[in-house]
NULONU-916983 format. One line per 5 residues: their letters; for each residue x, y, z negated of N, C-alpha, C. Coordinates in nm, 3 decimals. Example, Ala and Ser with C-alpha at 12.3 -4.5 7.8 and 13.67 -1.06 7.14 Angstrom:
! NULONU-916983
AS> 1.319 -0.569 -0.780 1.230 -0.450 -0.780 1.320 -0.330 -0.780; 1.285 -0.225 -0.708 1.367 -0.106 -0.714 1.290 0.003 -0.787
***
This chain:
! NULONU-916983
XXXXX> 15.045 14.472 -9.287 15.028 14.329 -9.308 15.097 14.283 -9.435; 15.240 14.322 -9.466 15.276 14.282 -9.595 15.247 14.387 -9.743; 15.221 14.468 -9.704 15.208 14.615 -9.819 15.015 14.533 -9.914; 14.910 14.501 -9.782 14.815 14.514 -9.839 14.800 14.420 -9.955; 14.811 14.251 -9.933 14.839 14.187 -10.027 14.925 14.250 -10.167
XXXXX> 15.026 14.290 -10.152 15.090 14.348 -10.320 15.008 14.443 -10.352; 14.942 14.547 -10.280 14.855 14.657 -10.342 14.672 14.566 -10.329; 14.641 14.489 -10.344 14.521 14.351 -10.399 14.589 14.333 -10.484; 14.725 14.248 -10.516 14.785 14.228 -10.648 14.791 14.346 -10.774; 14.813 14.442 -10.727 14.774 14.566 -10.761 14.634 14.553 -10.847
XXXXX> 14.561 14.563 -10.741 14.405 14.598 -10.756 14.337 14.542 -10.909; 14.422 14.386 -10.852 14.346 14.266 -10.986 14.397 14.309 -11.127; 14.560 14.351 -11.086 14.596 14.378 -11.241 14.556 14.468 -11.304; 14.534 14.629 -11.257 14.446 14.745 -11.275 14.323 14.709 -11.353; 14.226 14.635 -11.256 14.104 14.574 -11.302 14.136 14.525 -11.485
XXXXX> 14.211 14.429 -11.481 14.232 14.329 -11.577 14.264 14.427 -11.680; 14.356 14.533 -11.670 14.452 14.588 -11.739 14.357 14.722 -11.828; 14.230 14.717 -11.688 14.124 14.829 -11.728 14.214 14.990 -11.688; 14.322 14.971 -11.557 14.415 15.155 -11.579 14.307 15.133 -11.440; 14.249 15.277 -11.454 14.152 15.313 -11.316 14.233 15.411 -11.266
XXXXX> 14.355 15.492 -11.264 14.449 15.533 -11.187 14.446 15.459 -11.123; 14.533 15.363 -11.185 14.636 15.248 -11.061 14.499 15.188 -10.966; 14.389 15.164 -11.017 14.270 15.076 -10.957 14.287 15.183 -10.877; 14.225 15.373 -10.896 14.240 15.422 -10.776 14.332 15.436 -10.674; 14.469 15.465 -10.684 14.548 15.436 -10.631 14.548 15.361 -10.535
XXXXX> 14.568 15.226 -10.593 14.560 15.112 -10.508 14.496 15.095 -10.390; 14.368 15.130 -10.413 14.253 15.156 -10.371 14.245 15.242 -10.223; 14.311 15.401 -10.240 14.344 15.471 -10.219 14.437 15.409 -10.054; 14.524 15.362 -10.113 14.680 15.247 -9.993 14.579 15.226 -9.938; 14.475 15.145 -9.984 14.422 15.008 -9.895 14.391 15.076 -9.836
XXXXX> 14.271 15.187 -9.843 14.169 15.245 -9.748 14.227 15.300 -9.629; 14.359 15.365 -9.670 14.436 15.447 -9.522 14.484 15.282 -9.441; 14.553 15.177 -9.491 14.634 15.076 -9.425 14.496 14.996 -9.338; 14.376 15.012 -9.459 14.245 14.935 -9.357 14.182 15.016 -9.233; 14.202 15.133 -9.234 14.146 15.246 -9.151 14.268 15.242 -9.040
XXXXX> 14.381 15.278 -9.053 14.511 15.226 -8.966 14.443 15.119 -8.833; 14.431 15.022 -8.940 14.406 14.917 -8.824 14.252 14.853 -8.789; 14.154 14.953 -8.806 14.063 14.963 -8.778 13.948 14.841 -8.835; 14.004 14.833 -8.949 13.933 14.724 -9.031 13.789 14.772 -9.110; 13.697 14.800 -9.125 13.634 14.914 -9.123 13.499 14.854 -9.243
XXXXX> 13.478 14.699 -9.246 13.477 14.623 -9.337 13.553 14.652 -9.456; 13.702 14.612 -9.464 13.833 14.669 -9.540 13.812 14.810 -9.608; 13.788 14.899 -9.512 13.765 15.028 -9.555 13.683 15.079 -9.615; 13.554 14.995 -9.633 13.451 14.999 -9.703 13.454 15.000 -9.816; 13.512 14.824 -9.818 13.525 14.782 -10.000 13.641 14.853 -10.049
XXXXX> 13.768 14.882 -10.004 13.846 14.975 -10.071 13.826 15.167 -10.133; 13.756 15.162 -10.019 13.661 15.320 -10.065 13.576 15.271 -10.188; 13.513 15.180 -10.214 13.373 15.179 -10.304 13.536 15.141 -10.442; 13.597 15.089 -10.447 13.688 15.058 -10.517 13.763 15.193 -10.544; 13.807 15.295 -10.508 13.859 15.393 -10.497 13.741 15.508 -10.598
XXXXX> 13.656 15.495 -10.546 13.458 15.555 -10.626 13.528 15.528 -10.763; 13.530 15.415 -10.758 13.505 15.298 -10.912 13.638 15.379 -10.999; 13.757 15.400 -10.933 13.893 15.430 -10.990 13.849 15.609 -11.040; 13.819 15.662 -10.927 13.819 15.779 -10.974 13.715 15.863 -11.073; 13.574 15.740 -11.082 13.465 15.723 -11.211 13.538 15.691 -11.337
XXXXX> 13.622 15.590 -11.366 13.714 15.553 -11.492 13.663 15.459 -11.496; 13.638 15.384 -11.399 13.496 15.243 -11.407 13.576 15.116 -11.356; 13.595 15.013 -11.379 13.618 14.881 -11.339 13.507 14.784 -11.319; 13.382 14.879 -11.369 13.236 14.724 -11.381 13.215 14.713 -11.200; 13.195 14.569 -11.195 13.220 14.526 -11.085 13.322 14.517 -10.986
XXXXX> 13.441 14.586 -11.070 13.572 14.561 -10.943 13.605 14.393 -10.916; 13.573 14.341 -10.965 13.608 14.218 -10.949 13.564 14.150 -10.854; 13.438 14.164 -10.826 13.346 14.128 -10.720 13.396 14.213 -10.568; 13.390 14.322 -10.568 13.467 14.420 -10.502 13.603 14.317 -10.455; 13.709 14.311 -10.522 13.861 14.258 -10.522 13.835 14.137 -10.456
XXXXX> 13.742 14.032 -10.486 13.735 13.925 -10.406 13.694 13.929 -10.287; 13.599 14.026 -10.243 13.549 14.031 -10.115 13.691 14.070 -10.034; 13.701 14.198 -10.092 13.852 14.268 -10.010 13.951 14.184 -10.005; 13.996 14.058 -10.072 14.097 14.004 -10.068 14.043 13.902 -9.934; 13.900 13.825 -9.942 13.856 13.739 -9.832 13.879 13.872 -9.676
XXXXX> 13.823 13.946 -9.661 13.808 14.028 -9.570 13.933 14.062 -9.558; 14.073 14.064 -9.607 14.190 14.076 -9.562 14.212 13.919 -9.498; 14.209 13.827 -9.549 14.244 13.706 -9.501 14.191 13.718 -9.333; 14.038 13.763 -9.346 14.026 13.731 -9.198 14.058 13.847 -9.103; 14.158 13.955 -9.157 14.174 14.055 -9.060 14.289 14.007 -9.021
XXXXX> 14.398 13.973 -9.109 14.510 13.911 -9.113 14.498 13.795 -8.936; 14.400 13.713 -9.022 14.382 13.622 -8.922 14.354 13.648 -8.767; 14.257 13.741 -8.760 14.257 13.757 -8.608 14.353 13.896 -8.576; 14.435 13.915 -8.641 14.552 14.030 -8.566 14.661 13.921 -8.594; 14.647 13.854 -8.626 14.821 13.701 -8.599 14.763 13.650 -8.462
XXXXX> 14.617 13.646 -8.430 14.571 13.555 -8.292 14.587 13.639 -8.182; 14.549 13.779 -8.187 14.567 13.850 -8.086 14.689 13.953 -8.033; 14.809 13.948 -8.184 14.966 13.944 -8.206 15.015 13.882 -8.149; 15.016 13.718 -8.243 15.082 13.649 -8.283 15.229 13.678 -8.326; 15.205 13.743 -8.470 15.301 13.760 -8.547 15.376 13.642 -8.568
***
C-alpha cells in the first residue's frame, strides 16, 4: 500500500527522464506488489509497462502510468473498505 505509489512516482519520472531501466524496474515492483494482492488489472498494466522498459521504449508509457495510477486508487480503495486500514 505505501511502496506502490513511490514506485508510480518512479514510473512518471523514468518516462519523463526517457531511463527504460528504471521504467523497467519500476515496473517490475509493481507487477510482483499487484500480483501479491491479487490486483490482476494492476498486473496487467505494470507487465505491458515492464514490455515497454525492457524494449528501450517509453511511447505510450504515459497512457499506461495514468491508467495504473487510477487502477491503484481503486484497489487502494476497496482493500481500506474491506481492511479498513
Amino acid at each position: 500500500m505505501t511502496d506502490a505509489p513511490m514506485r508510480i512516482g518512479t514510473l512518471k519520472k523514468a518516462m519523463e527522464g526517457g531511463d527504460t531501466e528504471t521504467l523497467f524496474t519500476a515496473a517490475h515492483s509493481l507487477k510482483g506488489i499487484s500480483g501479491n494482492l491479487g490486483a490482476r488489472a494492476m498486473t496487467t498494466l505494470s507487465e505491458r509497462l515492464q514490455v515497454m522498459g525492457n524494449a528501450h521504449s517509453t511511447d505510450g508509457a504515459g497512457e499506461l502510468i495514468t491508467e495504473l495510477e487510477q487502477e491503484f486508487k481503486q484497489v487502494k480503495s476497496e482493500l481500506e473498505t474491506h481492511f479498513q486500514f
